[in-house]
MILUM-639170 format. One line per field, with one value per residue (C-alpha): residue in one letter; residue number from 1; x, y, z. Coordinates in nm, 2 decimals. Layout:
N
rest <- a/...
nr <- NUM/...
u <- X/...
v <- Y/...
w <- Z/...
# end
This chain:
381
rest <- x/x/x/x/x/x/x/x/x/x/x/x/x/x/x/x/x/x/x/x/x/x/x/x/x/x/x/x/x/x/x/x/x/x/x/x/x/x/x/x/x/x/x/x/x/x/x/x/x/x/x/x/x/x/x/x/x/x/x/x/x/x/x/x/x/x/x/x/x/x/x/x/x/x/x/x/x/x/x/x/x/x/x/x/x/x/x/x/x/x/x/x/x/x/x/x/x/x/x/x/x/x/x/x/x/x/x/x/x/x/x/x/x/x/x/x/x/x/x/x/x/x/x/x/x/x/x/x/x/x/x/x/x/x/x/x/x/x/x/x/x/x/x/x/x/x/x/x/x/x/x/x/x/x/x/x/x/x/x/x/x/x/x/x/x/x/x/x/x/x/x/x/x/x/x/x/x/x/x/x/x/x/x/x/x/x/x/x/x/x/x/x/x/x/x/x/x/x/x/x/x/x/x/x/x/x/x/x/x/x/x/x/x/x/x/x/x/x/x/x/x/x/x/x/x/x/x/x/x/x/x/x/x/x/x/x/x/x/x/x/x/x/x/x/x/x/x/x/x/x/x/x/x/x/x/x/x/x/x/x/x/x/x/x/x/x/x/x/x/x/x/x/x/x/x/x/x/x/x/x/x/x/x/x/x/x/x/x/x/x/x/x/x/x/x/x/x/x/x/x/x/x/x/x/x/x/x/x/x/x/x/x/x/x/x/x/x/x/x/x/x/x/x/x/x/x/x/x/x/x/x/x/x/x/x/x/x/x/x/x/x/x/x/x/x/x/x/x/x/x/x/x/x/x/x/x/x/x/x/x/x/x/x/x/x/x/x/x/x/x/x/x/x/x/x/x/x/x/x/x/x
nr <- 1/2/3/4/5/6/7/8/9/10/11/12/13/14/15/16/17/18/19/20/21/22/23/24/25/26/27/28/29/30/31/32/33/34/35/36/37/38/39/40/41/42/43/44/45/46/47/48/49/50/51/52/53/54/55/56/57/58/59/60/61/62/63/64/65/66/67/68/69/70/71/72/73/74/75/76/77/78/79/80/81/82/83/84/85/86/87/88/89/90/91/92/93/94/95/96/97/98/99/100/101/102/103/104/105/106/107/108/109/110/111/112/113/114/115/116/117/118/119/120/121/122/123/124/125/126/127/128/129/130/131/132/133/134/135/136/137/138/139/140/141/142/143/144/145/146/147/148/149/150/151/152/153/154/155/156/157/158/159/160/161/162/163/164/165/166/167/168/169/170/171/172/173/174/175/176/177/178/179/180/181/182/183/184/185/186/187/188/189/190/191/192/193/194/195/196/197/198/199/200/201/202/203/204/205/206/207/208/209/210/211/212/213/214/215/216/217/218/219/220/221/222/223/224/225/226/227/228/229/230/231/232/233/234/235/236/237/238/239/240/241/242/243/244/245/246/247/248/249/250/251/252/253/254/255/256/257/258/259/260/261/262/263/264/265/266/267/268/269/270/271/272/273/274/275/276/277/278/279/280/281/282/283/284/285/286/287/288/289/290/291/292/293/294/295/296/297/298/299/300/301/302/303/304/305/306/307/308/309/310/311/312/313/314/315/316/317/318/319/320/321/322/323/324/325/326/327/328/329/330/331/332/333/334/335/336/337/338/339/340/341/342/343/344/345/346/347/348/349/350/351/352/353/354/355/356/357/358/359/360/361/362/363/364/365/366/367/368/369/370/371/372/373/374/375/376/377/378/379/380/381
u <- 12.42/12.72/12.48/12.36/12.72/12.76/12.61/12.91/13.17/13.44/13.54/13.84/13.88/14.25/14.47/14.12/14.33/14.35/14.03/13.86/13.61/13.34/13.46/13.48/13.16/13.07/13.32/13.14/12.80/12.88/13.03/12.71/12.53/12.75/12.68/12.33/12.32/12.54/12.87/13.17/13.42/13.76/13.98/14.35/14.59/14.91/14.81/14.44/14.33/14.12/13.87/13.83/13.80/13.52/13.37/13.39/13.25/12.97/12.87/12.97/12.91/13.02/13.40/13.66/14.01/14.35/14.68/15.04/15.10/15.41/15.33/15.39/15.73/15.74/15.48/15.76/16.03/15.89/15.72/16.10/16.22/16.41/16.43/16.44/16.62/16.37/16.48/16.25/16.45/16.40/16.27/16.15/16.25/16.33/16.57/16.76/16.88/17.24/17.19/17.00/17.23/17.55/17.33/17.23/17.59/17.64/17.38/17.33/16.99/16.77/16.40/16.28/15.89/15.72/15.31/15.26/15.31/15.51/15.66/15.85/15.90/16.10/16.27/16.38/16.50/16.71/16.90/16.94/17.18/17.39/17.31/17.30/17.10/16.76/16.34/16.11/15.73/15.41/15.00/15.06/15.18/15.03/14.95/15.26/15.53/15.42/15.42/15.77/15.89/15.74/15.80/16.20/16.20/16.05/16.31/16.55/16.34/16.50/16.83/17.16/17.20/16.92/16.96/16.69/16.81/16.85/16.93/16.73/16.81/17.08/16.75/16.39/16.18/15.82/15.46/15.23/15.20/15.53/15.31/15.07/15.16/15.53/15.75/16.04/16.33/16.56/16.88/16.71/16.49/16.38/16.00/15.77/15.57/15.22/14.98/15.13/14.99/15.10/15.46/15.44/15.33/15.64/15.86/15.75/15.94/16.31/16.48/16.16/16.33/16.56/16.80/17.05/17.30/17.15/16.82/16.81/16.80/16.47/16.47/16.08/16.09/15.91/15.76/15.60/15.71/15.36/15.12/14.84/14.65/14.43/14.60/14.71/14.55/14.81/14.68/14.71/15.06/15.18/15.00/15.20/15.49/15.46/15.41/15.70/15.93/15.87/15.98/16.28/16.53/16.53/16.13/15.98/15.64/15.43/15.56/15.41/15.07/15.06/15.20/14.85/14.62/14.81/14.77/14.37/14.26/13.92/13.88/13.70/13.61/13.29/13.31/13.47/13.20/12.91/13.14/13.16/12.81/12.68/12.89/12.75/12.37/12.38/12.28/11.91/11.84/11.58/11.86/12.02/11.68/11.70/11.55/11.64/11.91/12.06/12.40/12.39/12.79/12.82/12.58/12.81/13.14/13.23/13.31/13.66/13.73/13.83/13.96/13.91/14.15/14.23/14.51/14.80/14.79/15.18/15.05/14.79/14.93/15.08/14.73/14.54/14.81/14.79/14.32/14.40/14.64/14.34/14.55/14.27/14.41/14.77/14.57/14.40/14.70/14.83/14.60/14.70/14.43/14.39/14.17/13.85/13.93/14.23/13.98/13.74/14.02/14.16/13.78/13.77/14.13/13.97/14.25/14.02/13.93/13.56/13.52/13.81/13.80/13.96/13.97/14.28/14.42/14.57/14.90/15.08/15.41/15.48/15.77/15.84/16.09/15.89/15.51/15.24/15.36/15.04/15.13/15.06/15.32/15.32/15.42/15.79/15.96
v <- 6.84/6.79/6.82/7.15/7.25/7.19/7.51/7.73/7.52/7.38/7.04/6.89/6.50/6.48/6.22/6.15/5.90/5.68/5.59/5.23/5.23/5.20/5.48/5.71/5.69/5.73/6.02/6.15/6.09/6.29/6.60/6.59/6.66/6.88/7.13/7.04/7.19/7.52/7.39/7.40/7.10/7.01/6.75/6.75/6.46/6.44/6.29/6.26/6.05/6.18/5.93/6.07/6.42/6.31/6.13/6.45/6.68/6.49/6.48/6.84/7.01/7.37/7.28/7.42/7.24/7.40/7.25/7.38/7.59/7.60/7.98/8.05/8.08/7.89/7.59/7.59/7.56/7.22/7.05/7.11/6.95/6.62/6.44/6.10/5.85/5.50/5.15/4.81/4.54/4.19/3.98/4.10/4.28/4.01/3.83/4.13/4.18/4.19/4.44/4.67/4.65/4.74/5.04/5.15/5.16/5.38/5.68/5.86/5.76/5.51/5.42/5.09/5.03/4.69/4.64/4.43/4.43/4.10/4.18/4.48/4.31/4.05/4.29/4.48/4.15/4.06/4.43/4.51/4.21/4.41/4.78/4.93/5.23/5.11/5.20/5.03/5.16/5.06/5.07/4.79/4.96/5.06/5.44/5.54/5.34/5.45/5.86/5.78/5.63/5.96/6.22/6.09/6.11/6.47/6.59/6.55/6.87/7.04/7.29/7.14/7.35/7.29/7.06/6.86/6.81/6.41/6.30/6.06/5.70/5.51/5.31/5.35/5.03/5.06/5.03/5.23/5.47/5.69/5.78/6.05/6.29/6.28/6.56/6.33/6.35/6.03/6.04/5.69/5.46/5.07/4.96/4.66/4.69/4.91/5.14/5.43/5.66/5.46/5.48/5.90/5.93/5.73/5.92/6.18/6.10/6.07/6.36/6.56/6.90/6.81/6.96/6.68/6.74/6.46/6.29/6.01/5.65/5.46/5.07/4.87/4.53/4.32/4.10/4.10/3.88/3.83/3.65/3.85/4.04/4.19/4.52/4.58/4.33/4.21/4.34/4.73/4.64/4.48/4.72/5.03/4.77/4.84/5.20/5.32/5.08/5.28/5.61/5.79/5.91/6.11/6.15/6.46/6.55/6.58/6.27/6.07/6.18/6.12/5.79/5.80/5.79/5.56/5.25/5.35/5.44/5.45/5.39/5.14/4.79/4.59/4.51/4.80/5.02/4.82/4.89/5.24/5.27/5.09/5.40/5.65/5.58/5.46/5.78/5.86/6.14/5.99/5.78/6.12/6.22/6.27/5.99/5.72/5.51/5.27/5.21/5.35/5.36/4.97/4.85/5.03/4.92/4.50/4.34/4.30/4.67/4.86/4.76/4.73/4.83/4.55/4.54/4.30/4.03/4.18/4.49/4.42/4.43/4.81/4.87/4.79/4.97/5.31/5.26/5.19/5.52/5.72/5.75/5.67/5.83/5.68/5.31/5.33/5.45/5.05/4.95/4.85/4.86/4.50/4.49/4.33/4.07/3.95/4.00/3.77/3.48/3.54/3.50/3.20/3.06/3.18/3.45/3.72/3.78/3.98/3.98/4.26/4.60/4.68/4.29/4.15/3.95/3.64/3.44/3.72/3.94/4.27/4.55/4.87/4.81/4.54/4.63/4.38/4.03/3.86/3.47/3.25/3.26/2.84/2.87/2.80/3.09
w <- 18.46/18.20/17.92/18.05/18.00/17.64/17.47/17.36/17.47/17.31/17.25/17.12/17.02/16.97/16.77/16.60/16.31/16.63/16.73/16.60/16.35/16.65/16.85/16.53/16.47/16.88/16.86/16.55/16.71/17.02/16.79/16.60/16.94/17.04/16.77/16.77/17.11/16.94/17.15/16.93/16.78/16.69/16.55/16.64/16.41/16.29/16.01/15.90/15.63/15.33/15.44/15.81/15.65/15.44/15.74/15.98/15.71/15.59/16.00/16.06/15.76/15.88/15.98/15.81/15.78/15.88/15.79/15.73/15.39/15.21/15.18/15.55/15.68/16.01/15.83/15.57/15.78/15.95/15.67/15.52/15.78/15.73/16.11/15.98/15.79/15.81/15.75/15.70/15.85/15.88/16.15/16.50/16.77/16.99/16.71/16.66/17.03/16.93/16.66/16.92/17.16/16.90/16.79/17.10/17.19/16.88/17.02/17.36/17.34/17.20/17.17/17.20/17.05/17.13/17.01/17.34/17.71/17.69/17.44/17.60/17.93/17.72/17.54/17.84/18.04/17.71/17.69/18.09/18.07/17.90/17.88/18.25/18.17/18.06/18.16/18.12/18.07/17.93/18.02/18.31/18.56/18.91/18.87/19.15/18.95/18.63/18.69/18.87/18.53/18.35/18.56/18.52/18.17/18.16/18.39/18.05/17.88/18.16/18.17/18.17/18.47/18.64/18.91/18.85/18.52/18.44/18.06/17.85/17.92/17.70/17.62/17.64/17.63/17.60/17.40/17.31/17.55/17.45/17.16/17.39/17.55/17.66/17.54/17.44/17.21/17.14/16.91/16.69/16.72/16.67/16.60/16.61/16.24/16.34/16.15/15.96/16.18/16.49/16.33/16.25/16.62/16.69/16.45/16.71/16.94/16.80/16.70/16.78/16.76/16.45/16.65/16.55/16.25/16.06/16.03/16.28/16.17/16.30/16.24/16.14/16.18/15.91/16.19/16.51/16.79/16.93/16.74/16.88/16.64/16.87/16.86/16.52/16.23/16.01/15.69/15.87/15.97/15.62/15.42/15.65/15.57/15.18/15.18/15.44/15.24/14.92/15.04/14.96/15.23/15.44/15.53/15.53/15.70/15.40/15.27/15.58/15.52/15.19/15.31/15.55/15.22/15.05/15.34/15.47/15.05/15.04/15.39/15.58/15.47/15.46/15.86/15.98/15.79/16.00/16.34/16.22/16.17/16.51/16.71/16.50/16.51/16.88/17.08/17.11/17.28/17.51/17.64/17.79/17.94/18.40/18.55/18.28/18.38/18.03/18.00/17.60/17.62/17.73/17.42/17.19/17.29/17.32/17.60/17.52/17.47/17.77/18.08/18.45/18.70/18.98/19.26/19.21/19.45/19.57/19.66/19.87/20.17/20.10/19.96/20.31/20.51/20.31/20.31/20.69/20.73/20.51/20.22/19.94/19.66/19.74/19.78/19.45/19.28/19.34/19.08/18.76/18.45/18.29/17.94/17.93/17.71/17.92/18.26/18.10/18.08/18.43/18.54/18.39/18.57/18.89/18.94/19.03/19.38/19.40/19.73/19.80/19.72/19.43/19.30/19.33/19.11/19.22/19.13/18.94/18.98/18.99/19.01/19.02/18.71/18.47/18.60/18.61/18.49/18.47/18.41/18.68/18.93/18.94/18.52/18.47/18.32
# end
């Protein structure tokens, strides 16, 4: 029924730069269907690679590319633009408490970026000893708390005079997820070391507007406090290191995508080529066929990419009470997505509970403040 849909419709696959090697070439699979079957595609990024422009017009060889001119006025006027002022400091973010906290102190608002859950939840225990305004949010919590925690901070693109109207916190901690779609605008910023695109979509969200006198100062670390690679490899991050160190103050946008091509060169490696490939040659169109029932999607992407959402063993209670009252939506909304890789672990300490439900997952904590902690609650702090 879906497929019957895609004849002259549109798709769009935004923030494209993004994606892993083996959902590229998925992505770019699918967008090759799609205009098979005479739908249309587009690409959204902030800043796209010369690699991923070769990629998408070798697999759709009738797009055309759009990006800001110098020769229009309003392009002009924000690839001008000079919001930032960036800085490569030593050590991590978890060393340089102190320095955050004096900064913070400096700025009505500040923007705290960690690469991992723990990470932030440390992060944000360290600074709400002394800093009394301060949010925390990232991917791990339940689907209530965490749209409380957004729908707050959107209420500072409000009016002054509206009376809903709430200013940005004195300090935002978080991961990942500040980078989509929230509308926010922070006077500076601090940074765990990422990708250089992960840092522009970061850069996004401080001094956003440029509506500040001067560009605002946004701190990298050199290191990141978790040892976990899993997110980010530490070639990508030390490679991103290089290049934003070499540019001259203060940033302007065409600067970061040059930037872009200068950390992903030619493109991808020897390994990432075969991932790219396995996405991009997996669909077969007699896998899409009525009647035939192969899950095409789960022999394309590993088991430890994704993630399953279970209940945390603290909120089961509330759960029941809200199924019991009829409130589905409202009971589901307790869950809190855990990825694959991590479920397979707790699995193996026994800490999921299949016979419930959702699952539940056992001998954990959880708050409305710091989310899903999901050590063993018999572990000594």
């Amino acid at each position: 029924m879906m497929l019957s849909e895609f004849p002259h419709s549109v798709f769009v696959f935004d923030e494209i730069h993004a994606y892993n090697p083996k959902l590229v070439g998925l992505t770019m699979a699918t967008a090759k269907y799609i205009v098979k079957k005479r739908g249309s595609v587009m690409f959204l990024s902030a800043t796209l690679p010369t690699f991923l422009r070769r990629i998408i017009r070798r697999e759709v060889p009738d797009i055309s590319f759009m990006r800001p001119s110098y020769y229009n006025e309003s392009d002009r006027r924000i690839l001008e633009q000079k919001r930032h002022i960036l800085e490569v400091k030593d050590g991590d973010i978890l060393s340089n408490i102190d320095f955050i906290v004096k900064e913070a102190d400096k700025a009505g608002s500040t923007l705290v970026i960690c690469n991992h859950v723990p990470t932030a939840q440390l992060v944000y225990k360290e600074l709400v000893k002394r800093v009394k305004d301060i949010v925390l949010l990232h991917s791990q919590f339940c689907r209530r708390d965490r749209n409380n925690v957004e729908n707050e901070l959107q209420r500072s693109k409000l009016s002054h005079t509206d009376s809903n109207y709430k200013p940005l916190p004195k300090i935002l901690v978080s991961t990942q997820v500040v980078e989509v779609s929230l509308d926010l605008d922070f006077e500076q910023g601090f940074t765990e070391p990422a990708p250089i695109d992960a840092i522009v979509q970061r850069l996004g969200r401080i001094n956003r507007y440029a509506r500040a006198t001067q560009p605002a100062k946004v701190r990298v670390f050199s290191s990141q406090s978790n040892k976990d690679n899993t997110v980010y490899t530490e070639e990508l991050r030390n490679k991103s290191l290089e290049v934003l160190s070499s540019l001259q103050n203060p940033l302007v946008e065409e600067m970061l995508n040059d930037a872009a091509d200068h950390v992903y060169g030619k493109g991808y490696n020897h390994d990432n080529q075969i991932e790219y490939n396995e996405g991009l040659h997996c669909i077969q169109i007699k896998d899409m066929v009525a009647g035939t029932n192969r899950d095409w999607v789960e022999d394309i992407i590993k088991d430890n990419e994704g993630s399953v959402e279970v209940l945390p063993e603290p909120l089961v209670d509330e759960h029941n009470i809200k199924k019991k009252e009829g409130l589905i939506i409202e009971a589901l909304g307790l869950c809190v997505p855990v990825g694959n890789w991590r479920l397979a672990q707790l699995f193996r300490e026994n800490r999921i509970d299949t016979s419930h439900d959702p699952w539940i997952l056992i001998g954990c904590r959880y708050s409305p403040k710091l989310g899903l902690e999901v050590h063993n609650t018999n572990d000594v702090d």
